[in-house]
Backbone and ligand atoms as CSV (ligand in chain L), in Angstrom:
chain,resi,resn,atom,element,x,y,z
A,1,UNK,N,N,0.821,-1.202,0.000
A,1,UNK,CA,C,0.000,0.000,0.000
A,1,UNK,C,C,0.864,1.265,0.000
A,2,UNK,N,N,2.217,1.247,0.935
A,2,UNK,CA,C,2.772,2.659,1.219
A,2,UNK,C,C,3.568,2.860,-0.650
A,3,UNK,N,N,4.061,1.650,-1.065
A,3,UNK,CA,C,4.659,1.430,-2.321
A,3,UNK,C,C,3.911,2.117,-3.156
A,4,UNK,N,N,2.371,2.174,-3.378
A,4,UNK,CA,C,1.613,2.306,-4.470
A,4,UNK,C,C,1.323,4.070,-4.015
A,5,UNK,N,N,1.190,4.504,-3.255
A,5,UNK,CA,C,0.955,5.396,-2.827
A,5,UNK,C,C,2.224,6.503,-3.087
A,6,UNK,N,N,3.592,5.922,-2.857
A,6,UNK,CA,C,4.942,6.703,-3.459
A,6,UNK,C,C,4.974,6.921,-5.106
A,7,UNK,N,N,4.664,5.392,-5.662
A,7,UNK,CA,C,4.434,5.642,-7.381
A,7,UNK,C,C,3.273,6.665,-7.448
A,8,UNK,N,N,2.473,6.641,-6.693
A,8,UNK,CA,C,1.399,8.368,-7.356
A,8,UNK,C,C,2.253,8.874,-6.981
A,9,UNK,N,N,2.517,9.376,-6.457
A,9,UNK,CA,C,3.298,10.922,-6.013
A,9,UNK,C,C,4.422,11.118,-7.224
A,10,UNK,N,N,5.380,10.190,-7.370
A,10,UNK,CA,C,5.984,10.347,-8.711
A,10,UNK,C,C,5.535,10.678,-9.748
A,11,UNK,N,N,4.483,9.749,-9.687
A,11,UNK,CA,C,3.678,10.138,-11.453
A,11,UNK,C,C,2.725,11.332,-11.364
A,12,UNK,N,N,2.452,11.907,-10.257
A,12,UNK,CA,C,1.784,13.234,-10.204
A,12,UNK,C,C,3.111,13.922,-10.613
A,13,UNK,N,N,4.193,14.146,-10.134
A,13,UNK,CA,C,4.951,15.408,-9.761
A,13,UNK,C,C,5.907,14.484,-11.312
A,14,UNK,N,N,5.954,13.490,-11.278
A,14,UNK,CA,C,6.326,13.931,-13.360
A,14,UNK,C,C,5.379,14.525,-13.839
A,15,UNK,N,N,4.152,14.163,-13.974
A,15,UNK,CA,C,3.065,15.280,-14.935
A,15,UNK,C,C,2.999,16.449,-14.285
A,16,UNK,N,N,3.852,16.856,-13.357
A,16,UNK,CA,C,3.589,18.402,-13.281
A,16,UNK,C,C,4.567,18.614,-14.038
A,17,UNK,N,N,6.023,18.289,-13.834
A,17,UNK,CA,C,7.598,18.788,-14.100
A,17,UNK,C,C,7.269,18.652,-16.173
A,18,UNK,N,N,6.291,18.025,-16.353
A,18,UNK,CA,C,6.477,17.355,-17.791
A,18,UNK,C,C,5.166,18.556,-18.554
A,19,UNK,N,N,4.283,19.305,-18.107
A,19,UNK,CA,C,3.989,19.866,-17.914
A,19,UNK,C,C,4.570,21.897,-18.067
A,20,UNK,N,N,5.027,21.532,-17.268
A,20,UNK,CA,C,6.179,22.846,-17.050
A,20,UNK,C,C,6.900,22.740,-18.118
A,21,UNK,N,N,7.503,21.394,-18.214
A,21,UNK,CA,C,8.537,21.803,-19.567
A,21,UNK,C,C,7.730,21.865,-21.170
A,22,UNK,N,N,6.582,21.206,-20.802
A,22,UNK,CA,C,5.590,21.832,-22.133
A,22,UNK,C,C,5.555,23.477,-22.371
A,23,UNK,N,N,5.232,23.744,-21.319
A,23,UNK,CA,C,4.823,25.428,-21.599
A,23,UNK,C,C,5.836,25.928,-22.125
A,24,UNK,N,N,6.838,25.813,-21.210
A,24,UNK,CA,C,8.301,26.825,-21.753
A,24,UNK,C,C,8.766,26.329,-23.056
A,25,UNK,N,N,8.206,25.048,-23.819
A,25,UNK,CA,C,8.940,24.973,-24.932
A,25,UNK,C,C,8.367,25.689,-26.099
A,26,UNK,N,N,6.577,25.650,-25.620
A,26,UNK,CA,C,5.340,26.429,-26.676
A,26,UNK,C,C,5.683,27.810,-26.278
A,27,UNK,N,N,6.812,28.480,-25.210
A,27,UNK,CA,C,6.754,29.726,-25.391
A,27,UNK,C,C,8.108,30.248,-26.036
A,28,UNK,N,N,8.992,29.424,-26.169
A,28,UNK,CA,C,10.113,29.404,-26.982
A,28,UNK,C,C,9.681,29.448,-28.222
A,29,UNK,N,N,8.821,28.978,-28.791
A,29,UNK,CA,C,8.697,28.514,-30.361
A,29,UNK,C,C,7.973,29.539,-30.972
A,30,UNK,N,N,7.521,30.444,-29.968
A,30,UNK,CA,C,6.524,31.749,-30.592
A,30,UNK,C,C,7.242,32.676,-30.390
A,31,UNK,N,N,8.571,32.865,-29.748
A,31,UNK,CA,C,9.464,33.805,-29.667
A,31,UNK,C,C,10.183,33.773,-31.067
A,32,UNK,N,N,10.801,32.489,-31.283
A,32,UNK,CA,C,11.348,31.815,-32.265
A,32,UNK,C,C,10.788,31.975,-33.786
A,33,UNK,N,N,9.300,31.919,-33.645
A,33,UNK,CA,C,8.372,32.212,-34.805
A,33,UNK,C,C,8.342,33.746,-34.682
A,34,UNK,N,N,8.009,34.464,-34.106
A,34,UNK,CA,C,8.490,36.469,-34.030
A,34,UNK,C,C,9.500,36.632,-34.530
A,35,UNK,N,N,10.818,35.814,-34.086
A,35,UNK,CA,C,12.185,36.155,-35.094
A,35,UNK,C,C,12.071,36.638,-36.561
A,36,UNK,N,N,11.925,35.036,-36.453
A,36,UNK,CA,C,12.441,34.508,-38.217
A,36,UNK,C,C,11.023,35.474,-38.821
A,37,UNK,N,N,9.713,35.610,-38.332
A,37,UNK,CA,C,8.942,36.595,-38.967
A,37,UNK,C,C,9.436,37.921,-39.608
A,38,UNK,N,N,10.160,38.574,-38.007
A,38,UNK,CA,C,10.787,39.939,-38.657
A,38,UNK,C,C,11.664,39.905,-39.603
A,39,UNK,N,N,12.769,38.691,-39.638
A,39,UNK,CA,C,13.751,38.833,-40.502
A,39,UNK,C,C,13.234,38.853,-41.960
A,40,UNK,N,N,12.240,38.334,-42.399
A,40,UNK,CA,C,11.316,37.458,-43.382
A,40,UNK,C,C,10.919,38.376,-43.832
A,41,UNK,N,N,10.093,40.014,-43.144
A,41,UNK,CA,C,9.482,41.224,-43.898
A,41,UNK,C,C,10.768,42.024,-44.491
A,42,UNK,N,N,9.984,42.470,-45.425
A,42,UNK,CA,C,10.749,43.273,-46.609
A,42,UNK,C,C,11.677,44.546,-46.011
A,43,UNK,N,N,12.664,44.750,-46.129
A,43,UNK,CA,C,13.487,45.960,-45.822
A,43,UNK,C,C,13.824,46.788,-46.860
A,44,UNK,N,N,13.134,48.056,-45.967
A,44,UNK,CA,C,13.671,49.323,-47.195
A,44,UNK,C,C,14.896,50.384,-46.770
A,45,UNK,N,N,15.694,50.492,-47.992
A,45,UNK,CA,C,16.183,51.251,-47.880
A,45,UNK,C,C,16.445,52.783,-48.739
A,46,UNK,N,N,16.497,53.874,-47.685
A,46,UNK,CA,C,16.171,55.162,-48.605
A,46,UNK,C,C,17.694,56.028,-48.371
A,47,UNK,N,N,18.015,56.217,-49.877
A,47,UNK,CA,C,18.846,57.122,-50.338
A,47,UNK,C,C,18.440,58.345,-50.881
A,48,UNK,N,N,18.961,59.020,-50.285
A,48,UNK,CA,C,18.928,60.692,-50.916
A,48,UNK,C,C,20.190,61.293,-51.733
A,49,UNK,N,N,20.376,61.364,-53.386
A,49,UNK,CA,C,21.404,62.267,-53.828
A,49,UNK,C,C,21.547,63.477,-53.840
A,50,UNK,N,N,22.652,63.715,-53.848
A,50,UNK,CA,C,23.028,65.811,-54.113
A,50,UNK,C,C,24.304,65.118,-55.178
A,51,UNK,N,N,24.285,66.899,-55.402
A,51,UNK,CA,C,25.396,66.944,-56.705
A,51,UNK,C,C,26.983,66.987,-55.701
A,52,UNK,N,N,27.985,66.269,-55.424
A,52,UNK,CA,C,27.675,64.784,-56.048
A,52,UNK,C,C,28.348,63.851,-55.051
A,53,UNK,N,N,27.317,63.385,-54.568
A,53,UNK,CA,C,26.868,62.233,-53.352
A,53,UNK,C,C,25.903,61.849,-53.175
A,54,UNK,N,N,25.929,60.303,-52.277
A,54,UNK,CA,C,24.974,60.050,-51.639
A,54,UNK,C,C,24.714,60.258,-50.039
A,55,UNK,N,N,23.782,60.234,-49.471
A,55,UNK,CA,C,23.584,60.860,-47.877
A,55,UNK,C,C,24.373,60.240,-46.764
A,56,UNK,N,N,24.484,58.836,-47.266
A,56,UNK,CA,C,25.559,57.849,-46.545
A,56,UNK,C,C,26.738,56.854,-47.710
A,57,UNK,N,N,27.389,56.498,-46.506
A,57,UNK,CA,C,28.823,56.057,-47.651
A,57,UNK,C,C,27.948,54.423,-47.478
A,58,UNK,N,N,27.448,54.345,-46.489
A,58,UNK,CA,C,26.528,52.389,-46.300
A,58,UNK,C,C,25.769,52.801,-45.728
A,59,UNK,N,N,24.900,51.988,-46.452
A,59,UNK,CA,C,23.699,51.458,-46.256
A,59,UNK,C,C,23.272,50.219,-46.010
A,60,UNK,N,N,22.448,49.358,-45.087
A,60,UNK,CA,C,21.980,48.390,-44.487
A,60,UNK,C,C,20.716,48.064,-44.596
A,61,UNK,N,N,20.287,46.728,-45.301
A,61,UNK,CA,C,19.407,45.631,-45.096
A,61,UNK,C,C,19.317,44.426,-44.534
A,62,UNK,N,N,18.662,43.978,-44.144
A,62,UNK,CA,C,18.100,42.467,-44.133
A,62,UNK,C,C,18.049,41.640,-45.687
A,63,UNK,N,N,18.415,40.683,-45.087
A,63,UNK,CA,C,18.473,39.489,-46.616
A,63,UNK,C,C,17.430,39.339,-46.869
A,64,UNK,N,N,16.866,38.940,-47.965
A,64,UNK,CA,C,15.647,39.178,-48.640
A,64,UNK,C,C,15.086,40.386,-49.581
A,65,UNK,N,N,13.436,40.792,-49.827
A,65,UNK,CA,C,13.122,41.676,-50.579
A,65,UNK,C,C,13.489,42.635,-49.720
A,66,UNK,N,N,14.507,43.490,-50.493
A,66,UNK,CA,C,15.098,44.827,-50.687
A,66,UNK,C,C,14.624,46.026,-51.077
A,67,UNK,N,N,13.563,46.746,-50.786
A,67,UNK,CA,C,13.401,48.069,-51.491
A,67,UNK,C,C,14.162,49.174,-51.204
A,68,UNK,N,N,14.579,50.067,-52.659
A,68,UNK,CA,C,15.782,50.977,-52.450
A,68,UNK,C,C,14.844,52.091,-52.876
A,69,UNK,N,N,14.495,52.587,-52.170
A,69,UNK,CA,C,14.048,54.349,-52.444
A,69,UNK,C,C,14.896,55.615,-52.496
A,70,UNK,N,N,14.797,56.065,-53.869
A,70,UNK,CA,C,15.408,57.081,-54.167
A,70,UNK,C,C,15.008,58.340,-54.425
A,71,UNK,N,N,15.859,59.852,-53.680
A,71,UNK,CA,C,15.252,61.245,-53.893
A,71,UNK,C,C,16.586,61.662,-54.660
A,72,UNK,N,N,15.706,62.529,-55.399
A,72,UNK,CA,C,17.187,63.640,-55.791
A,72,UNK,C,C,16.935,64.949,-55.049
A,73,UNK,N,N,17.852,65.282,-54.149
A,73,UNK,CA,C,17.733,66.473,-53.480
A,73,UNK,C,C,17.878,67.639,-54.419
A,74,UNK,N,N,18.865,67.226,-54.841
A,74,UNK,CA,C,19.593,68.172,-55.612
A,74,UNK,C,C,20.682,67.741,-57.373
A,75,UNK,N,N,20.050,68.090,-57.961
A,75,UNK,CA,C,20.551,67.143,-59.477
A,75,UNK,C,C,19.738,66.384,-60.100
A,76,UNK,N,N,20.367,65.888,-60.784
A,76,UNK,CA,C,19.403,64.334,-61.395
A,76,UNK,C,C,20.147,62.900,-61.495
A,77,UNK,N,N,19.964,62.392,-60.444
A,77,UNK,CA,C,20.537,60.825,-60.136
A,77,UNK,C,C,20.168,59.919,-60.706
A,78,UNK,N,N,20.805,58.423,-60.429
A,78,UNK,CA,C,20.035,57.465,-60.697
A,78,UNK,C,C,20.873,56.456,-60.060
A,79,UNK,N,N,20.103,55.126,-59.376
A,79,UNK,CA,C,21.077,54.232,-58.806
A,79,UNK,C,C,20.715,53.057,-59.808
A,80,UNK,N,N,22.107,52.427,-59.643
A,80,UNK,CA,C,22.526,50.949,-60.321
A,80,UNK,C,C,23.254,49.825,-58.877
A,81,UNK,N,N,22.824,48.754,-58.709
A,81,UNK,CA,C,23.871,48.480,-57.807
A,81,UNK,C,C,23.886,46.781,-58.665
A,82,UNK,N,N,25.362,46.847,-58.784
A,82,UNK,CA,C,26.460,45.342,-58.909
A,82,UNK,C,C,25.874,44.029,-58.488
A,83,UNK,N,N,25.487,43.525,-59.655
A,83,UNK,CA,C,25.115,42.137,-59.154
A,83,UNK,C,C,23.642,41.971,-59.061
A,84,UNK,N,N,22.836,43.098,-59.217
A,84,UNK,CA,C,21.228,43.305,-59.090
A,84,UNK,C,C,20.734,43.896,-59.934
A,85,UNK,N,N,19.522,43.496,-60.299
A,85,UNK,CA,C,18.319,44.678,-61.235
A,85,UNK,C,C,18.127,45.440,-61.020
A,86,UNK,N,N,18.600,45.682,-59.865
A,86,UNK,CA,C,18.059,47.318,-59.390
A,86,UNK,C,C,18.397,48.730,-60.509
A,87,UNK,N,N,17.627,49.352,-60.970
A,87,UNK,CA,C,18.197,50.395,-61.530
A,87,UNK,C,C,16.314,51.262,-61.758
A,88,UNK,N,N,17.334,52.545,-60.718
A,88,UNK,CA,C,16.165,53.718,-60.742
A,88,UNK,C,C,16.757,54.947,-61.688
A,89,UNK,N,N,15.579,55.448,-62.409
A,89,UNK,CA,C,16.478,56.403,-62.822
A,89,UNK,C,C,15.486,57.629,-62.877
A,90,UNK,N,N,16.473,58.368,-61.801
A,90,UNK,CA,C,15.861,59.816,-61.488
A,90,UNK,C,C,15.113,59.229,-60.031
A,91,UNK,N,N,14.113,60.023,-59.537
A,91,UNK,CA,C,13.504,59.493,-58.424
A,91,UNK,C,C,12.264,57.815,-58.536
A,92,UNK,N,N,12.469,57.385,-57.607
A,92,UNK,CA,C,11.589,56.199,-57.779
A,92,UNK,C,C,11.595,55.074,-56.395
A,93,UNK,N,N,11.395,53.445,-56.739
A,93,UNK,CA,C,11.873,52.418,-55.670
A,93,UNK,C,C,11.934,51.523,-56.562
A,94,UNK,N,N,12.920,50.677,-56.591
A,94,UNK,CA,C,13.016,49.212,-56.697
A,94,UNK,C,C,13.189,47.746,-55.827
A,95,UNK,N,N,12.382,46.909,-55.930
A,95,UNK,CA,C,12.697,45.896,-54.941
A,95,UNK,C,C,13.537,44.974,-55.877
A,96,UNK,N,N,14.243,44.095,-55.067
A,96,UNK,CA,C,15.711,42.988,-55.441
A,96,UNK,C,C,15.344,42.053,-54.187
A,97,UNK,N,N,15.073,40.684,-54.761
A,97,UNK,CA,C,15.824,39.974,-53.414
A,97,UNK,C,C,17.213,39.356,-53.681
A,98,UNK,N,N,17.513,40.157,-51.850
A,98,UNK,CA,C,19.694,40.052,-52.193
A,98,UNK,C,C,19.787,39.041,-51.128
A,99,UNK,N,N,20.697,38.232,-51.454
A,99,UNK,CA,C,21.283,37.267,-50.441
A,99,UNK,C,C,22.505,38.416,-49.586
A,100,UNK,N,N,22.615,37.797,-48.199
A,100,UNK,CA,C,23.890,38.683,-47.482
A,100,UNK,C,C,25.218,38.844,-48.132
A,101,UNK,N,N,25.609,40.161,-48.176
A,101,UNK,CA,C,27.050,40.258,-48.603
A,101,UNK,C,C,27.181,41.862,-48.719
A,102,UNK,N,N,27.799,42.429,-49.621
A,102,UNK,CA,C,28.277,43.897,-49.905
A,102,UNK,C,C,28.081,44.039,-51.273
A,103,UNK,N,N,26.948,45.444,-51.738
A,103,UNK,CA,C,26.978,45.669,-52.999
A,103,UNK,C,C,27.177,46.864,-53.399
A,104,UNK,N,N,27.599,47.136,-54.489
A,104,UNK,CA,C,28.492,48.518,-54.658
A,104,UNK,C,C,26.986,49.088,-55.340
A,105,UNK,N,N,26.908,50.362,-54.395
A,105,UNK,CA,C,25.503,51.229,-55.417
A,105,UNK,C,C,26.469,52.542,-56.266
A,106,UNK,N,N,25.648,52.688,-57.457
A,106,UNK,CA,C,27.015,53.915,-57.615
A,106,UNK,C,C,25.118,54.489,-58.685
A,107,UNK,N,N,25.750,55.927,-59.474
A,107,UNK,CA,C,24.872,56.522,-59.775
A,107,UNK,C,C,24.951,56.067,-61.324
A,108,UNK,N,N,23.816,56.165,-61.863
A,108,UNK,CA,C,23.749,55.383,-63.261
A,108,UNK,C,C,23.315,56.433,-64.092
A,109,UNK,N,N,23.484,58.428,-63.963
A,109,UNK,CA,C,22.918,58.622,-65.088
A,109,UNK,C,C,24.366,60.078,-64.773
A,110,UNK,N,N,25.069,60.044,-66.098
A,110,UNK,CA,C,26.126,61.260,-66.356
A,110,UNK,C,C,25.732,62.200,-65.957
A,111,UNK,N,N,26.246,63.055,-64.410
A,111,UNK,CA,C,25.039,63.914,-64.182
A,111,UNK,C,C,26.112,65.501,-63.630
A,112,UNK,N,N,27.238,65.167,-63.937
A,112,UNK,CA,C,28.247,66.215,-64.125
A,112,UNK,C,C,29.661,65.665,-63.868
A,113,UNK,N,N,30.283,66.437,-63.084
A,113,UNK,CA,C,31.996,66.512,-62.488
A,113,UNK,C,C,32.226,65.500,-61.374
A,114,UNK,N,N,31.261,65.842,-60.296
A,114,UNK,CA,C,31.130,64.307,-59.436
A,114,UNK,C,C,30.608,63.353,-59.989
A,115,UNK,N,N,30.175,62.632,-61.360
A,115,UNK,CA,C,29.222,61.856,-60.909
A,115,UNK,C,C,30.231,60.616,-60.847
A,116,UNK,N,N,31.765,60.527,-61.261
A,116,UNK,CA,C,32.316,59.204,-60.719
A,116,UNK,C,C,32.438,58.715,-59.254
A,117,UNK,N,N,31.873,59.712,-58.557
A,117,UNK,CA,C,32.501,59.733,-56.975
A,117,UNK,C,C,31.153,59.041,-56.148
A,118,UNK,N,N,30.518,58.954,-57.043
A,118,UNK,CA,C,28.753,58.767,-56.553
A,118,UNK,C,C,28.969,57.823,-56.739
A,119,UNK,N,N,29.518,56.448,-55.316
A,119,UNK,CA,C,28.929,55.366,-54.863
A,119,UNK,C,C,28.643,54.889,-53.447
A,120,UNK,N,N,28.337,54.329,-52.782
A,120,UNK,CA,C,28.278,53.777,-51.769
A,120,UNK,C,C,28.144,51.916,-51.732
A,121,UNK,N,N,27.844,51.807,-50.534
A,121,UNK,CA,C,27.848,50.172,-50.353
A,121,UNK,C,C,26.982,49.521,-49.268
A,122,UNK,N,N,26.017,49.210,-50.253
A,122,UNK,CA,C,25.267,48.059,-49.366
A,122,UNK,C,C,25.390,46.649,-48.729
A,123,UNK,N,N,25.273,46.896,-47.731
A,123,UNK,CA,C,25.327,45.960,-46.626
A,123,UNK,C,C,24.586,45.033,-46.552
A,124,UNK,N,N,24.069,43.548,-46.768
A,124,UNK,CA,C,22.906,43.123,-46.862
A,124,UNK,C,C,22.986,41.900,-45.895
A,125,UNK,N,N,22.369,42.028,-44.502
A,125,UNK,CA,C,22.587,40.709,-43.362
A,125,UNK,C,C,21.712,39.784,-43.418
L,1,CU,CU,CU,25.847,60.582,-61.798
């Protein structure tokens, strides 16, 4: 009798401990699912030209769809970047999906004395 009475108590207090480790694993997996969600939405990135630059020397995305939004502050620009379709010309957006690495953006339309100096580099994690 005292025997049968110790096996409940075990097998209660495993289905609690077994239990407990249920929850914390269903609350791991929705943390886990929030991640990979954010990484998964589209990242934009916005450039502004002047005569003759861009607003930053890098720029940064997330891997995946890429949108590159472009202003001309000042002039008439256009971006091209290495290795991608991307090509705006004058103001606009283009989306690319880029795998991670570094891509050279430079300006794609003859737009005076700077325009060889007009590039920067995207970052893509
Ligand atoms: Cu140019």
């Amino acid at each position: 009798m005292k025997n049968k009475w110790i096996a409940f108590m075990f097998l209660a207090l495993a289905l609690v401990l077994a239990a407990c480790g249920g929850n914390n694993d269903d609350v791991t997996e929705i943390e886990n699912n929030s991640d990979s969600g954010e990484n998964a939405s589209a990242s934009e990135v916005n450039v502004t030209a002047t005569n003759w630059d861009f607003d930053q020397e890098t720029y940064t995305a997330s891997a995946g769809d890429v949108t590159i939004n472009l202003t001309n502050e000042d002039g008439h620009h256009g971006i091209m970047i290495d290795g991608t379709d991307v090509e705006i010309d004058g103001e606009g957006s283009a989306t690319a999906t880029l795998e991670a690495g570094e891509y050279r953006i430079y300006c794609s339309i003859p737009c005076g004395e700077g325009h060889d100096e007009m590039e920067a580099t995207l970052v893509v994690e």
